[in-house]
C-alpha positions as CSV (number, residue, x, y, z in Angstrom):
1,X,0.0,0.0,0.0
2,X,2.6,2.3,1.0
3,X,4.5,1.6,-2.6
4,X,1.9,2.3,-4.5
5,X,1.0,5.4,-3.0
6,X,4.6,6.8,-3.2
7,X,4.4,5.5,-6.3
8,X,1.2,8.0,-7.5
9,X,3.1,10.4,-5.3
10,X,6.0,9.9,-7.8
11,X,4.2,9.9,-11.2
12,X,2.5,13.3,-9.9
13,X,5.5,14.9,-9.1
14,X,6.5,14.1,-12.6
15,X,3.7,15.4,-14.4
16,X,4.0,18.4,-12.8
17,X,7.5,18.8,-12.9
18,X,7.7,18.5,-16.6
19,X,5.8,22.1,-17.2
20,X,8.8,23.6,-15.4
21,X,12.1,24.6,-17.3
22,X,15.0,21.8,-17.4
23,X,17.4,22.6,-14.4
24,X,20.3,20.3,-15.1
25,X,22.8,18.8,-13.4
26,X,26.2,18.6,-13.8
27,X,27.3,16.5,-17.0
28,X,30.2,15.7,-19.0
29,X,30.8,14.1,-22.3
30,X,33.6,12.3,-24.0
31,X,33.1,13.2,-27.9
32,X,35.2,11.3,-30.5
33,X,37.9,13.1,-33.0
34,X,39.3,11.0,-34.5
35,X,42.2,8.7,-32.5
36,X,41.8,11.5,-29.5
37,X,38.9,12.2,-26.9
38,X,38.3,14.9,-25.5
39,X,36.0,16.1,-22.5
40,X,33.3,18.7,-22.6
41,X,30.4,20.1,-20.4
42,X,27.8,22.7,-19.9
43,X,26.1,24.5,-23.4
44,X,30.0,23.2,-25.5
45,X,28.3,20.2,-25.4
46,X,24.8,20.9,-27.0
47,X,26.4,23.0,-29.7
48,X,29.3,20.3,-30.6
49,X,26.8,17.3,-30.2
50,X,25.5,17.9,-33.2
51,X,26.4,15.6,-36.1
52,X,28.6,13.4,-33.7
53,X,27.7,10.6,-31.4
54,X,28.7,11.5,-27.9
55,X,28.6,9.0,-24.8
56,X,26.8,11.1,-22.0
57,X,28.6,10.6,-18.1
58,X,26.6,12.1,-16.0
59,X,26.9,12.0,-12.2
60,X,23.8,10.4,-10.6
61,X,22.5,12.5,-7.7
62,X,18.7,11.6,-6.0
63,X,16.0,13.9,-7.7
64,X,17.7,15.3,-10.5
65,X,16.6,15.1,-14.2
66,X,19.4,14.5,-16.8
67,X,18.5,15.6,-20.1
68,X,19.0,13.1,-23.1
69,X,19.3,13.7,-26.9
70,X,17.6,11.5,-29.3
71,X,16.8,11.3,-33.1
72,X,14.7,9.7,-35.2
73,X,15.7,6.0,-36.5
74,X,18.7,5.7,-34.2
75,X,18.3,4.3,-30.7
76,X,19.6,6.0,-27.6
77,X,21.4,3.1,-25.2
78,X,20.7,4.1,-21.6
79,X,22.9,1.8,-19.5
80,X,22.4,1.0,-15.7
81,X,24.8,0.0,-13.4
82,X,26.4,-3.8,-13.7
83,X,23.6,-6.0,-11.5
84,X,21.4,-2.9,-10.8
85,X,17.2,-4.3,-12.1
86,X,14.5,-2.6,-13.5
87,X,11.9,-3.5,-11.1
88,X,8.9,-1.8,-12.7
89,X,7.8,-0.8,-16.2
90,X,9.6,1.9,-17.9
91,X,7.5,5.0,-17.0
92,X,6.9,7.2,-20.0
93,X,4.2,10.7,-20.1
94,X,3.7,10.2,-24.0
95,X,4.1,6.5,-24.5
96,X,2.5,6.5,-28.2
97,X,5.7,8.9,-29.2
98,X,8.6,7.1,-28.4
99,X,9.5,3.5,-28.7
100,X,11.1,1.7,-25.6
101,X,12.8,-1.4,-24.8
102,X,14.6,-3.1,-22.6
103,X,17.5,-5.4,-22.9
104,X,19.9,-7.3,-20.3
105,X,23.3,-7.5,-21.5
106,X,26.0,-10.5,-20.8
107,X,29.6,-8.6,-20.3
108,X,31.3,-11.9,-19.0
109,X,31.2,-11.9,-15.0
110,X,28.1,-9.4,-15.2
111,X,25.0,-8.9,-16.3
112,X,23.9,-5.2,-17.2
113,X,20.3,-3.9,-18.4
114,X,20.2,-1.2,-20.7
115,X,16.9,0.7,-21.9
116,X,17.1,1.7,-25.3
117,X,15.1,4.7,-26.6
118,X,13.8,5.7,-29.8
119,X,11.7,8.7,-31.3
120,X,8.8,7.9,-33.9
121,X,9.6,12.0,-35.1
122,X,12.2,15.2,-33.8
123,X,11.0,18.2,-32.4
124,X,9.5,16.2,-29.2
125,X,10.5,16.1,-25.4
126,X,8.5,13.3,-22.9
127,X,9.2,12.6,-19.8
128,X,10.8,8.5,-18.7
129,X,11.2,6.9,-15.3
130,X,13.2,4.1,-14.7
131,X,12.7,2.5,-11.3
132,X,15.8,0.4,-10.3
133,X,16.3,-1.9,-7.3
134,X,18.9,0.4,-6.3
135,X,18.0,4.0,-7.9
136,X,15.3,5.9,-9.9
137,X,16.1,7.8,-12.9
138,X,14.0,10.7,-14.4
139,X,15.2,11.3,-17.6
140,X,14.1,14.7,-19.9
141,X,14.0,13.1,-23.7
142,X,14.4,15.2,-26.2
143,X,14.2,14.5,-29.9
144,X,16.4,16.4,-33.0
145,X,16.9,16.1,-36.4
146,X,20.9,16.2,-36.5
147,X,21.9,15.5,-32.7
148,X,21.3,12.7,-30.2
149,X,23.8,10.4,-27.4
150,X,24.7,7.8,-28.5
151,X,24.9,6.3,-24.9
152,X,24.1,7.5,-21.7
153,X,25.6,6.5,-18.5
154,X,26.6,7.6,-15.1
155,X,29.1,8.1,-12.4
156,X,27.9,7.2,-8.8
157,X,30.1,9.2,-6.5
158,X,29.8,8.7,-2.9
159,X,27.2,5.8,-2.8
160,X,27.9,3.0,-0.4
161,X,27.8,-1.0,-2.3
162,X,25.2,-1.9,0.2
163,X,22.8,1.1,-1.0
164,X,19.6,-0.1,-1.8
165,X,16.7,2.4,-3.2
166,X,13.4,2.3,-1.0
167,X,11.1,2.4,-3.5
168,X,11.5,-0.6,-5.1
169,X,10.4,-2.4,-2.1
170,X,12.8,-2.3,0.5
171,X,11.5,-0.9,3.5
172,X,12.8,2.4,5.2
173,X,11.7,2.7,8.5
C-alpha cells in the first residue's frame, strides 16, 4: 500500500514537474575526434553534439533530471549499473511517441540492463522513469533532427555497495 501510494506520489510529481524549465545537473561528455577524446560540459556540449555521437557521463545524484538527446531512427542506449534491475515498467508521459525497450546484457562476469530509446519523429520532449532496485532515474528526452547520445551512462560518487533504493520495495523505516 505504502509503494503504490509513493508511487502515484512519484508519477504526480512528474507530471508536474515536466511544465517547469530543465534545471540540469552537472554532466560531462567524451566526444570522439578521430584517435583523441576529448571532455566537454555545460552549453559546448549541446552545440558540438551535433552531427557526432557522444557517450553522455553524468553523475547520478537523487532527484535530479538529466536531459538526453535523441533522433529519429537511431536508438539512444541508456545503461544502468552492472547487476542494478528494472523493477517496474519503464514510465513514460507520451508512450504513443517514443519507442522503448529493454535489454539485459551478458559482459562476462556481469549482467547489465540497458533501456534503449527511440523517437517515432524530432521536435519532441517526454518525460521517462526508470525504477531500479537500487536508484530511480528521471530522464528529460528530447528529440532532434541532427543530434542525439549515443549512450548515456553515469558516475555514482559517494554511494555506499550496500545502497539499496526504498522504492523498489525495501523498506525504510
Amino acid at each position: 500500500m505504502l509503494l503504490n501510494l509513493c508511487d502515484m506520489l512519484i508519477r504526480y510529481l512528474l507530471l508536474f514537474v515536466a511544465v517547469l524549465p530543465f534545471t540540469g545537473v552537472q554532466a560531462m561528455a567524451e566526444v570522439s575526434e578521430g584517435p583523441s577524446v576529448r571532455r566537454i560540459s555545460g552549453e559546448e556540449l549541446y552545440r558540438d553534439v551535433n552531427e557526432q555521437h557522444a557517450v553522455m557521463h553524468y553523475d547520478y545524484a537523487a532527484e535530479s533530471f538529466y536531459k538526453v538527446l535523441t533522433t529519429v531512427g537511431v536508438k539512444t542506449v541508456i545503461e544502468l549499473e552492472p547487476d542494478e534491475q528494472i523493477v517496474q515498467p519503464v514510465f513514460l508521459r507520451h508512450p504513443e511517441q517514443w519507442m522503448i525497450e529493454v535489454q539485459t546484457v551478458d559482459t562476462g562476469d556481469q549482467q547489465r540492463q540497458q533501456v534503449l530509446v527511440t523517437p517515432e519523429e524530432n521536435g519532441l520532449r517526454n518525460l521517462m522513469e526508470i525504477v531500479t532496485d537500487q536508484r530511480s532515474y528521471v530522464i528529460d528526452l528530447n528529440s532532434y533532427p541532427n543530434a542525439y547520445m549515443s549512450t548515456v551512462k553515469w558516475n555514482y560518487l559517494g554511494e555506499s555497495a550496500a545502497q539499496g533504493y526504498a522504492g523498489a520495495g525495501g523498506s525504510s523505516n
